[in-house]
C-alpha positions in Angstrom: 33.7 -3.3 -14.0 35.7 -5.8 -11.8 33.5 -8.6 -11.1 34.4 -11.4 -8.7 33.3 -15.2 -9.1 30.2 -16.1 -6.8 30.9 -20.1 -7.1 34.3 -20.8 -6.5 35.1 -23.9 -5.0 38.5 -25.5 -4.1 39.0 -28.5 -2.1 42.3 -29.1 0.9 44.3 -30.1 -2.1 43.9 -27.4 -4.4 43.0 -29.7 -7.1 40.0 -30.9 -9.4 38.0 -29.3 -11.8 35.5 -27.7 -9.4 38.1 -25.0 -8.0 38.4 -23.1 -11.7 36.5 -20.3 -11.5 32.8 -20.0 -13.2 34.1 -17.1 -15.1 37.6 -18.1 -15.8 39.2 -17.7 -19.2 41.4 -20.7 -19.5 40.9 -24.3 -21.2 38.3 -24.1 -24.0 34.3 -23.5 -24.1 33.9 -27.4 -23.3 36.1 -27.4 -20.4 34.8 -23.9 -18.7 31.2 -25.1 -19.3 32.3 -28.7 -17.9 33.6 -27.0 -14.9 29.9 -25.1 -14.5 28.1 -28.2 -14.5 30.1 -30.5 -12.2 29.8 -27.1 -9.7 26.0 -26.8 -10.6 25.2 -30.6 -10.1 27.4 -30.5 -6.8 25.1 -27.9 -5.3 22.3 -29.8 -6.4 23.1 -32.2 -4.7 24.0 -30.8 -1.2 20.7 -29.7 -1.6 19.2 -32.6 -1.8 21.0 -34.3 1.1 19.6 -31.7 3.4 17.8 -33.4 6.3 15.9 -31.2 8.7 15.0 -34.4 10.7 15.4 -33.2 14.5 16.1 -30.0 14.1 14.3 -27.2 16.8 12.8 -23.6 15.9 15.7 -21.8 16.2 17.8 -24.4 13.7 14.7 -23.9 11.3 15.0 -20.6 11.1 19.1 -20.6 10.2 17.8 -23.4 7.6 15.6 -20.7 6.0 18.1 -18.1 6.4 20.6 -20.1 4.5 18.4 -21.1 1.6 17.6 -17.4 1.2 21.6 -17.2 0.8 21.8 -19.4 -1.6 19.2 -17.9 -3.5 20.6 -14.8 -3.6 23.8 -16.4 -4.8 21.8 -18.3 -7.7 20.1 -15.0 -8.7 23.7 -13.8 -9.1 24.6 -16.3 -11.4 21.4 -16.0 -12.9 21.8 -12.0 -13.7 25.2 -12.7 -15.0 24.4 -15.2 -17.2 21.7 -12.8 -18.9 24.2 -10.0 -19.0 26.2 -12.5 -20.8 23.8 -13.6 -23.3 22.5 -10.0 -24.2 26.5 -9.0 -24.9 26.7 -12.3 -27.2 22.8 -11.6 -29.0 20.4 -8.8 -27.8 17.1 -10.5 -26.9 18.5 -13.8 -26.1 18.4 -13.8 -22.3 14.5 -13.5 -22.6 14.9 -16.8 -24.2 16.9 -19.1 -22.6 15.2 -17.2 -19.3 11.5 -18.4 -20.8 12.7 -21.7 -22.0 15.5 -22.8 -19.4 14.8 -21.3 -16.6 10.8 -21.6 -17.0 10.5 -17.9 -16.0 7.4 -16.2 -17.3 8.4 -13.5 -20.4 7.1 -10.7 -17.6 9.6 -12.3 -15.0 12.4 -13.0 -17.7 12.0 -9.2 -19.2 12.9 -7.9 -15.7 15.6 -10.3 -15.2 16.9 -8.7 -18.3 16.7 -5.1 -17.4 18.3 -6.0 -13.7 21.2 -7.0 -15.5 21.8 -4.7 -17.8 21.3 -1.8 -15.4 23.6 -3.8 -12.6 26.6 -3.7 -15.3 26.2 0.2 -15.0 26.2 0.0 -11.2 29.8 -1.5 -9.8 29.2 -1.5 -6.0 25.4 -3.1 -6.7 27.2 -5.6 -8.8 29.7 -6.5 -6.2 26.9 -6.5 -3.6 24.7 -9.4 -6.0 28.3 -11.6 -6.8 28.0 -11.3 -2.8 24.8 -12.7 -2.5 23.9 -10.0 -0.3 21.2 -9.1 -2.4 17.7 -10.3 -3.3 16.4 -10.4 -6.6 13.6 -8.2 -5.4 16.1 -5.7 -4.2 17.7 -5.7 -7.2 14.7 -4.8 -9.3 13.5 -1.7 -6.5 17.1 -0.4 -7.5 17.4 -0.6 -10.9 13.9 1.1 -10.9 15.3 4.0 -8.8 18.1 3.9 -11.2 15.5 4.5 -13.8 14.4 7.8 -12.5 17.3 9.5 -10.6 20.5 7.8 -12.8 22.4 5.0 -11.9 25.3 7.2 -10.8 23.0 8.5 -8.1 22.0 5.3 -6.8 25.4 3.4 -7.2 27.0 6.2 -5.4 24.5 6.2 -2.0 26.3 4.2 1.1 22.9 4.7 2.7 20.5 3.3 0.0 22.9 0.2 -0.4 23.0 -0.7 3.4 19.0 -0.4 3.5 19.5 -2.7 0.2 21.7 -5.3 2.1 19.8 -5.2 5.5 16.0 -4.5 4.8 13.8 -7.1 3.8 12.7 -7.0 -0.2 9.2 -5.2 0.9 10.1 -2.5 3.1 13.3 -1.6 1.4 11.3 -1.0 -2.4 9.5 1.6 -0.5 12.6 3.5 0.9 14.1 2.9 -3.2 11.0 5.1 -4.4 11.6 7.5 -1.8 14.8 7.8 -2.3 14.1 8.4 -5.9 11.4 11.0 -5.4 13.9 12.9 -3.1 16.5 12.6 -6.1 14.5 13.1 -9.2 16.5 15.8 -10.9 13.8 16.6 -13.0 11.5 17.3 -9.8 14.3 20.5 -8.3 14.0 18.9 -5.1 9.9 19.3 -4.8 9.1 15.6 -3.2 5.4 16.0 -4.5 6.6 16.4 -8.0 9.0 13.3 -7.9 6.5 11.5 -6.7 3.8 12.5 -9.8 7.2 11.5 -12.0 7.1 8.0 -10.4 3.8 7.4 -11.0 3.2 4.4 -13.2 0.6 1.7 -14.5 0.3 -1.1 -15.8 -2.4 -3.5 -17.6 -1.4 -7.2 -19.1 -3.5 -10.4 -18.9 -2.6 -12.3 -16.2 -1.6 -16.0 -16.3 -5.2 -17.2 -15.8 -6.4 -15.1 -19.0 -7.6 -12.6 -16.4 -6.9 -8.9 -17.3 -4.4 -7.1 -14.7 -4.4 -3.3 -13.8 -1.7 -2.1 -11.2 -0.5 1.3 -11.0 0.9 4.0 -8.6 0.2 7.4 -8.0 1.2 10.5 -5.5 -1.1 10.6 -2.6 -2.5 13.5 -3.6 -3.5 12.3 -7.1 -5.0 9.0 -5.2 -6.9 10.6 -2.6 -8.7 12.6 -5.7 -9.1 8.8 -7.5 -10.3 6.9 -4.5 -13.1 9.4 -3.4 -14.3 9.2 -6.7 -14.2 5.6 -6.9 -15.8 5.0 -3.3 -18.0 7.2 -3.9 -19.2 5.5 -7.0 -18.9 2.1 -5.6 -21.1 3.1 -2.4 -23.8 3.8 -5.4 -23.3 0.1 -6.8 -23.8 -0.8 -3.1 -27.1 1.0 -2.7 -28.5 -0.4 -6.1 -27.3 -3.3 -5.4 -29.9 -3.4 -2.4 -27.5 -2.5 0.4 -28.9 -1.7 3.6 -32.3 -3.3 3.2 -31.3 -5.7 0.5 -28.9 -8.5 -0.1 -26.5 -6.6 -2.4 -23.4 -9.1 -2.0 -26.0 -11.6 -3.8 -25.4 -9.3 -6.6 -21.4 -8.9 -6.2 -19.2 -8.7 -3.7 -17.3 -5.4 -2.4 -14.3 -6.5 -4.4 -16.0 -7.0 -7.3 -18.1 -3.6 -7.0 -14.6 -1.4 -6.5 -13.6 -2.9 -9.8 -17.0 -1.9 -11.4 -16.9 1.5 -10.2 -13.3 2.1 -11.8 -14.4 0.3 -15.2 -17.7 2.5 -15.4 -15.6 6.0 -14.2 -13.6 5.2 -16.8 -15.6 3.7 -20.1 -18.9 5.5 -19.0 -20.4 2.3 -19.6 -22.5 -0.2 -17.2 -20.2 -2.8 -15.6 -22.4 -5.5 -15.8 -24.0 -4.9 -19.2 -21.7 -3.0 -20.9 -24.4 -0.6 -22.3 -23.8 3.1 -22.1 -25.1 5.1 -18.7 -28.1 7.1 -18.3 -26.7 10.9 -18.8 -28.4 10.9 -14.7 -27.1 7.6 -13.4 -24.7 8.4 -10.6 -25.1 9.0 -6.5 -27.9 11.2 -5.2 -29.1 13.2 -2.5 -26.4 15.1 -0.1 -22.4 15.2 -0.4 -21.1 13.5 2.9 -18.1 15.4 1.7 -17.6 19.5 1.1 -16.4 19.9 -2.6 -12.8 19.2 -2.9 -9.9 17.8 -0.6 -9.7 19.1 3.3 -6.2 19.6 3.5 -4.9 20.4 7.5 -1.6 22.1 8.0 -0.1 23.4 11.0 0.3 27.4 11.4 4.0 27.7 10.6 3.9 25.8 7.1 1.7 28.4 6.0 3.5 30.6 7.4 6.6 29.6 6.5 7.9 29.7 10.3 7.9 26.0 10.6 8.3 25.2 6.5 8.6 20.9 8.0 5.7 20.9 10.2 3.0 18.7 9.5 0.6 18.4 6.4 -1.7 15.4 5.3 -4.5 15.0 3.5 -7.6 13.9 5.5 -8.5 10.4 4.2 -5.3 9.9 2.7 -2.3 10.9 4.8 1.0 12.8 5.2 1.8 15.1 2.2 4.8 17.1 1.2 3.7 20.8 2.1 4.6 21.2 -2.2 0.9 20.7 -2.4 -0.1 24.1 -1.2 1.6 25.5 -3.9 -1.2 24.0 -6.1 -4.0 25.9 -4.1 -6.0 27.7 -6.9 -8.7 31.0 -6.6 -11.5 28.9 -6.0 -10.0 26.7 -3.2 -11.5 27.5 -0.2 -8.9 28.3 2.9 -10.5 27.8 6.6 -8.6 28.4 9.7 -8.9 25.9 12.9 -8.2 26.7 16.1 -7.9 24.2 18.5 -8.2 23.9 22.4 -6.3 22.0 25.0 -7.4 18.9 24.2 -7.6 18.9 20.5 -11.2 20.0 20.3 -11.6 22.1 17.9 -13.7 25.3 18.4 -17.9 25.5 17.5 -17.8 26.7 14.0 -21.4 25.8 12.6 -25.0 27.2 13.3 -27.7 25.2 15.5 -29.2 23.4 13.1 -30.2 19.1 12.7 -27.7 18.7 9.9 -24.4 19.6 10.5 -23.2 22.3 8.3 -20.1 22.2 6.1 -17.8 24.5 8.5 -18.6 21.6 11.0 -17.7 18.6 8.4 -14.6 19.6 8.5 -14.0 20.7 12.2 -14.9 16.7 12.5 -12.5 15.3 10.0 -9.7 17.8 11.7 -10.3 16.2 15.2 -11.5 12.4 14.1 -9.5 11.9 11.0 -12.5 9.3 10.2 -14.7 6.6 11.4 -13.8 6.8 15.5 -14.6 3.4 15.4 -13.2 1.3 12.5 -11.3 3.8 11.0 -12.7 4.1 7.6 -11.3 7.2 6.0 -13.2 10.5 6.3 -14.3 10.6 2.8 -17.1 7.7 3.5 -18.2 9.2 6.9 -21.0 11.5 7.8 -21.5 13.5 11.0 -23.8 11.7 14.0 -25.0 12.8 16.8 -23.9 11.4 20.1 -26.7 12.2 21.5 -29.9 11.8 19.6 -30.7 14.7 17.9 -34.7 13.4 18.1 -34.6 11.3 21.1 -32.0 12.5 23.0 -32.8 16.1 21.9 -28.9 16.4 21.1 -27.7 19.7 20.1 -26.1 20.0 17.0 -23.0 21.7 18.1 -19.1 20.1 17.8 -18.5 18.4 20.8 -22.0 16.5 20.1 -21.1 15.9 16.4 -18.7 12.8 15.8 -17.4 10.7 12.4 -18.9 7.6 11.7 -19.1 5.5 8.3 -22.2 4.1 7.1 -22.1 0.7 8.2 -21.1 1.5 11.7 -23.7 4.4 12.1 -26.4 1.6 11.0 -24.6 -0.9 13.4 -25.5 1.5 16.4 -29.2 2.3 15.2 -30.0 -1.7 15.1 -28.2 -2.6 18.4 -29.6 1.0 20.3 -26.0 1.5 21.0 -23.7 4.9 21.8 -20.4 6.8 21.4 -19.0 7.7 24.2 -15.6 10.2 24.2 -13.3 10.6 27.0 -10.4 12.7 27.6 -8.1 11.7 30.0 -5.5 13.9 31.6 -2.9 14.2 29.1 -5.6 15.3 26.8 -5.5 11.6 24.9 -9.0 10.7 23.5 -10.3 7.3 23.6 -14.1 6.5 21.6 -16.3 3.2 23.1 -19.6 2.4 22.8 -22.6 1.8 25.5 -25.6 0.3 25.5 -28.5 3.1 26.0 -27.8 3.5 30.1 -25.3 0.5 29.9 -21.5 0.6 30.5 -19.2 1.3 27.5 -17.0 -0.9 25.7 -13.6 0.7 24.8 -12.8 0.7 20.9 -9.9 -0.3 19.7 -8.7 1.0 15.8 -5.9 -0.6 16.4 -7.9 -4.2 15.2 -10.5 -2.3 13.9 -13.3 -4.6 16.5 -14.4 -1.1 17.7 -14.6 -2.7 21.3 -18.0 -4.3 19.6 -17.0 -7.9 20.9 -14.4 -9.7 22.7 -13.0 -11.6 19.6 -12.6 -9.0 16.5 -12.3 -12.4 14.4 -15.6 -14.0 15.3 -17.2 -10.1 14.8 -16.0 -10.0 11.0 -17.1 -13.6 10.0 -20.9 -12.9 11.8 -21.2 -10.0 10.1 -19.7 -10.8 6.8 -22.7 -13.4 6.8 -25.4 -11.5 8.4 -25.1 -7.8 6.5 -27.8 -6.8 4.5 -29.9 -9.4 5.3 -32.0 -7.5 8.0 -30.8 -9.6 11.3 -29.2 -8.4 14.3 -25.6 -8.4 14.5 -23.0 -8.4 16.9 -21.2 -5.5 15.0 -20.7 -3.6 12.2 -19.2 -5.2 9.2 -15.7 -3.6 9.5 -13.6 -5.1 6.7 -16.8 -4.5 4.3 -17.1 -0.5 5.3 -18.0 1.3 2.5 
């Protein structure tokens, strides 16, 4: 693979030591590794020298920019050096990596693998020696090497102009996309690459903390986070939530890793003893059994075989995952109106039956007013079923999560829906015969007071402890 030099240097006379190339066969060992280091300890100090004395926003930001190219050009060098080390002694680069470069073996390990899958990928190695790629970008593509061939990936214009122009973040999401779309294992089914991407990992972390990471398809997640809310809004509860104090206990961070442990060891979080054969949630399902999966008319069909499909609660999903429907899945039709109400399809009754769940999660898609997903709602009346003597039909019926319904019951507030006259539907609340307050999901404040900031630290310190509070606890909505 032709490589070029990512360090040359030559001054107006052509002469010196610095202008041999980093990579250059001539002289012996001592001389090419003399000429390294007077070009290494050059650029250390032009770094040095740098002065940002004076300088405005806009020459700030072409500082940063800058640095950011010369790290990209030190990772080069960095990824070629290991490639060189591994050729001279398999296992090496891990430890000059550890020991030289201070890396962490988890960092150095993954250094290692970039460079030995960037020697089977010529135009990603000409892009690195070009210091038009970050490290980070570097790793999403060898991973996406991993699982569609490094042919595949080496050979897309597109994927490598996403790699050159996206920042590190956003482009590893279109690298496992692209992979999923290219699995040749998964025949072209999107839904199956992504269950072949799915991965996990569990280490202890530099802090002698134990680590867990791991991703999964949506559909596999939406599955594995009902089941996890759903246990951790039982923690919640025994911990003394809504009449309680149960963040005294732990706090909701602490209970979603509790709720995984005990799902998965069957054994109490905090004691490690086994679990009563009945410990678990009680009472009614907030949710119907199994997923609510809404799909437009032609994807069943198979008129329209792109239109749309997601997951209530967890979001768009290739329309693959019909193909997994089973006998005992039930199907429900929808029809909607106009406006995107959907039709009455319950009985008059004070709970809302199942048939109406699930006209509400096709309309509200969750909490109307902090947008918690659909799974930790349950149906409310707009108007009081008791007090108001509020129907239970489906334009009375709306989606609210627990913590929000309880904010309106202690503050004797309302929902209020509108539709304008495109048919768009905006949610507020109102103070019993007061004017309403327009929510906004889009910083989840619910129109429940002017600064969404000052709302989440009141109620962070005022939930569970029985006070009034200017709003429901919306980063804490279980």
């Amino acid at each position: 693979m032709e490589r070029t030099g990512v360090l040359n240097r030559s001054d107006e006379s052509g002469s010196g030591p610095a202008e041999r190339d980093v990579g250059g066969s001539n002289g012996s060992e001592v001389e090419r590794w003399s000429s390294v280091r007077v070009l290494l300890e050059a650029v250390c100090e032009a770094l040095r020298s740098v002065s940002l004395e004076g300088l405005d926003e806009d020459g700030l930001c072409r500082v940063a920019a800058g640095v950011g190219r010369v790290t990209a050009l030190a990772d080069a060098l960095t990824l070629r050096a290991a490639s060189g080390l591994e050729n001279l002694r398999a296992g090496s680069a891990r430890e000059a990596l550890v020991a030289g470069a201070k890396l962490s073996g988890r960092a150095a390990k993954r250094v290692t693998e970039a460079a030995r899958q960037v020697e089977e990928m010529p135009n990603v190695g000409r892009m690195v020696d070009a210091g038009e790629l970050t490290l980070e970008s570097v790793f999403a593509l060898g991973a996406a090497a991993r699982q569609c061939g490094a042919a595949v990936v080496d050979g897309s214009d597109e994927l490598l102009y996403q790699a050159a122009t996206r920042d590190s973040g956003s482009f590893s999401r279109v690298a496992r996309r692209f992979a999923q779309r290219h699995d040749p294992s998964a025949d072209g089914d999107l839904l199956k690459g992504q269950r072949n991407s799915r991965k996990a990992d569990l280490f202890v972390g530099s802090d002698g903390m134990g680590v867990m990471k791991g991703e999964m398809d949506p559909v596999s997640f939406g599955v594995l986070e009902q089941a996890v809310d759903e246990r951790k809004d039982y923690l919640w509860r025994r911990d003394g939530g809504r009449d309680g104090t149960p963040d005294a206990v732990r706090n909701n961070g602490q209970r979603t890793m509790d709720a995984i442990f005990e799902l998965c060891t069957g054994l109490d979080a905090l004691t490690h003893e086994p679990l009563p054969a009945d410990d678990g949630p009680r009472g009614s399902r907030c949710l119907p059994p199994g997923r609510i999966v809404a799909v437009t008319v032609g994807v069943v069909d198979g008129t329209d075989p792109d239109g749309s499909c997601e997951i209530i609660g967890v979001g768009p999903v290739p329309p693959t995952v019909l193909d997994g429907i089973s006998p005992d899945d039930r199907l429900v039709g929808a029809i909607f109106g106009g406006d995107g109400q959907p039709l009455w399809l319950g009985r008059m009754e004070r709970l809302a039956s199942v048939d109406q769940y699930v006209a509400v999660a096709l309309r509200d898609r969750g909490c109307v007013l902090c947008r918690a997903p659909m799974h930790r709602c349950r149906v409310h009346h707009i108007d009081e079923y008791f007090a108001d003597q509020g129907p239970t039909d489906i334009e009375n019926l709306v989606a609210l999560c627990s913590s929000c319904h309880l904010w309106l019951h202690r503050t004797s507030r309302r929902v209020v829906r509108a539709v304008d006259e495109l048919g768009v539907v905006t949610w507020s609340t109102a103070a019993r015969g007061g004017k309403p307050r327009t929510a906004d999901p889009a910083n989840g404040s619910g129109g429940r007071g002017d600064n969404p900031v000052d709302v989440l630290e009141s109620d962070k310190a005022e939930v569970g402890g029985g006070s009034a509070v200017r709003g429901p606890p919306v980063s804490e909505c279980r």
